[in-house]
N, C-alpha and C positions, 0 to 999 in steps of 0.2 A: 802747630797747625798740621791735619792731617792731611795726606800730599792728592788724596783722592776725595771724592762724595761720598762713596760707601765707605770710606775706610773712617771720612768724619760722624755717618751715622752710625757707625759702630763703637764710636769709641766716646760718644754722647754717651750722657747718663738720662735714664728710662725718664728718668721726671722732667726732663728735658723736652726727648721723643716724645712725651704726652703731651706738653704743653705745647708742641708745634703741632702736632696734631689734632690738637682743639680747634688751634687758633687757626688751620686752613680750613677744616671742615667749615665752619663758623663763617669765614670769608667767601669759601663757595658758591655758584650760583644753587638755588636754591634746590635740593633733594636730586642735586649730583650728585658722582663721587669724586672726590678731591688726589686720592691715590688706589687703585686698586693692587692685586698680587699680580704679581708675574708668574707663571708657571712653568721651569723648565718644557717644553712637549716632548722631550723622550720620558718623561714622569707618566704621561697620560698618553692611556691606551685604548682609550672608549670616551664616547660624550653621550650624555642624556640628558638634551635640552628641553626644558618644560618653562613655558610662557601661559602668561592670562591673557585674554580676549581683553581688557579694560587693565591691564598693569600699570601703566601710567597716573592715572588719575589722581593717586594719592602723593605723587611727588610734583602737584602742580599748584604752586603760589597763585591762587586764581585773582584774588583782591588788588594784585601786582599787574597791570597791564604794559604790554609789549609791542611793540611791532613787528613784524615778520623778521624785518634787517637785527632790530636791536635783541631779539630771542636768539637767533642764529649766533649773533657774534656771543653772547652770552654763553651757548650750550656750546660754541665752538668757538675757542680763545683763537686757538691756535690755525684756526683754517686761515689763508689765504685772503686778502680783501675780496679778490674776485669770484673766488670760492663764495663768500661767502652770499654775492649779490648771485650769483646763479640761483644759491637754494630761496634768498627770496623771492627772485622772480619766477621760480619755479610753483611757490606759493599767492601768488599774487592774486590766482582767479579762485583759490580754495574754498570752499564754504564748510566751516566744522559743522557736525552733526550733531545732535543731541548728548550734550555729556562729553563731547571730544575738547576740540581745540586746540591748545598750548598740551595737551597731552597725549596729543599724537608726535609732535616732536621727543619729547621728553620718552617717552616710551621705546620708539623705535632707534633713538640711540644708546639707550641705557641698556636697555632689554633683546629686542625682537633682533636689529642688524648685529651687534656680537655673537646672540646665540645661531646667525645664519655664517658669520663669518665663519665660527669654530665647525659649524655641520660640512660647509663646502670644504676644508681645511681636511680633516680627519681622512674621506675615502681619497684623497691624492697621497695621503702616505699608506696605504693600506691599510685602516684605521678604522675602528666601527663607531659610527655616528647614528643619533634616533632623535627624533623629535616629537613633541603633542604640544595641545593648548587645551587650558582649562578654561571651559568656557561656561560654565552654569554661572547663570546672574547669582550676584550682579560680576563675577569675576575679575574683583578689583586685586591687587597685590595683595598677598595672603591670606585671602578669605579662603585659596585651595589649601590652606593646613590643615583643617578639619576631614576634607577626604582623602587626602595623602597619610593624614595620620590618625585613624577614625579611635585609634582607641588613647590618643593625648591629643589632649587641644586645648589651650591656651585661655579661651571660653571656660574649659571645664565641662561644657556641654556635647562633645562631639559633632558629625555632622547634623549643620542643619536641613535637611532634608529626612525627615521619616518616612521612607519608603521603605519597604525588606529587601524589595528587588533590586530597587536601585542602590542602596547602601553594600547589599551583595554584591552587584556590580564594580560599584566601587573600592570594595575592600579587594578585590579581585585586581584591579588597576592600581593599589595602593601598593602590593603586594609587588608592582615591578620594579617598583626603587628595589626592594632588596633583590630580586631575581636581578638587575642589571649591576649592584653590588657583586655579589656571589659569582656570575658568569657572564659578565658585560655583556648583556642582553637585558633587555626588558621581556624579550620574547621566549627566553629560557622557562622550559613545563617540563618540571622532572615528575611532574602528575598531572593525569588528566581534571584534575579541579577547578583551573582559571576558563572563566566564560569569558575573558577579553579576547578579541580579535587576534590577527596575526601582526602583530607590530614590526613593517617592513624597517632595514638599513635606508638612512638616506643614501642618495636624492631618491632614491624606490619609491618612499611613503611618498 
């Protein structure tokens, strides 16, 4: 028996780690995540946080209904009983909007509150943090791969938008993943060619 946790998952065999890994995913509430990474932060020197306007939607069992209490405790095992009745009574008078609902939860813990955790995080250690949201309809999860990556896309067809200017635009905005790879900036112009704006450091933007 190995005298630790990591030391037991280390000295598992990989067919092993898979099949426990199946098997939490699978048990899961539904288009959570069951385990993510951990990342040293002296590893990480910059953050660029990119969200959709509608990122949730697709990770929302919609034919599964819930009530406020029993979503919460589901999306949060581990919160506190009372914790957990705050957030529903915090929802009590809500009225989802068209297309929302169970996926405003789902979003804003998956998505939207860790990428605001990691932005606030970053300038308290002197750290470069940035953020956007993709928000061209219908801007569900992944439908921004096509203009992030205008020349592979998964489709095979590129962006769907045929405009010159805007596709120009956008290959311009595409172009800051590698510019905040290269010089952790998104706002790095070693030419004058990019027509995107000036993409401030948070909290700035």
């Amino acid at each position: 028996m190995s005298a630790t946790p990591l030391a037991c998952i280390c000295n598992a065999s990989v067919g092993t780690l898979e099949d426990l890994n199946m098997h939490a995913n699978l048990n899961g509430f539904y288009a959570t995540f069951v385990a993510v990474p951990v990342i040293d932060f002296e590893m990480m020197e910059a953050v660029l946080a990119i969200t959709n306007s509608h990122e949730g939607s697709y990770f929302v069992n919609y034919p599964k209904t819930f009530n406020t209490t029993a979503y919460v405790e589901n999306l949060f095992p581990l919160l506190p009983k009372s914790r957990m009745q705050q957030v529903a009574s915090a929802y009590v008078n809500y009225t989802p909007g068209p297309g929302s609902g169970p996926a405003i939860g789902e979003v804003l813990a998956i998505f939207y509150c860790p990428s605001y955790y990691l932005l606030d995080a970053f300038p308290k250690f002197k750290k470069s943090a940035c953020t956007g949201t993709f928000a061209i309809p219908d801007a569900f999860h992944g439908t921004g791969s096509p203009y992030y990556y205008p020349d592979y896309s998964y489709t095979g067809e590129g962006p769907p938008v045929d405009n010159e200017t805007f596709i120009a635009s956008f290959s311009s905005f595409s172009r800051a993943f590698t510019r905040f790879a290269l010089a952790m900036t998104p706002d790095h112009r070693p030419t004058n060619l990019s027509i995107t704006p000036e993409w401030s450091t948070w909290p700035k933007g």
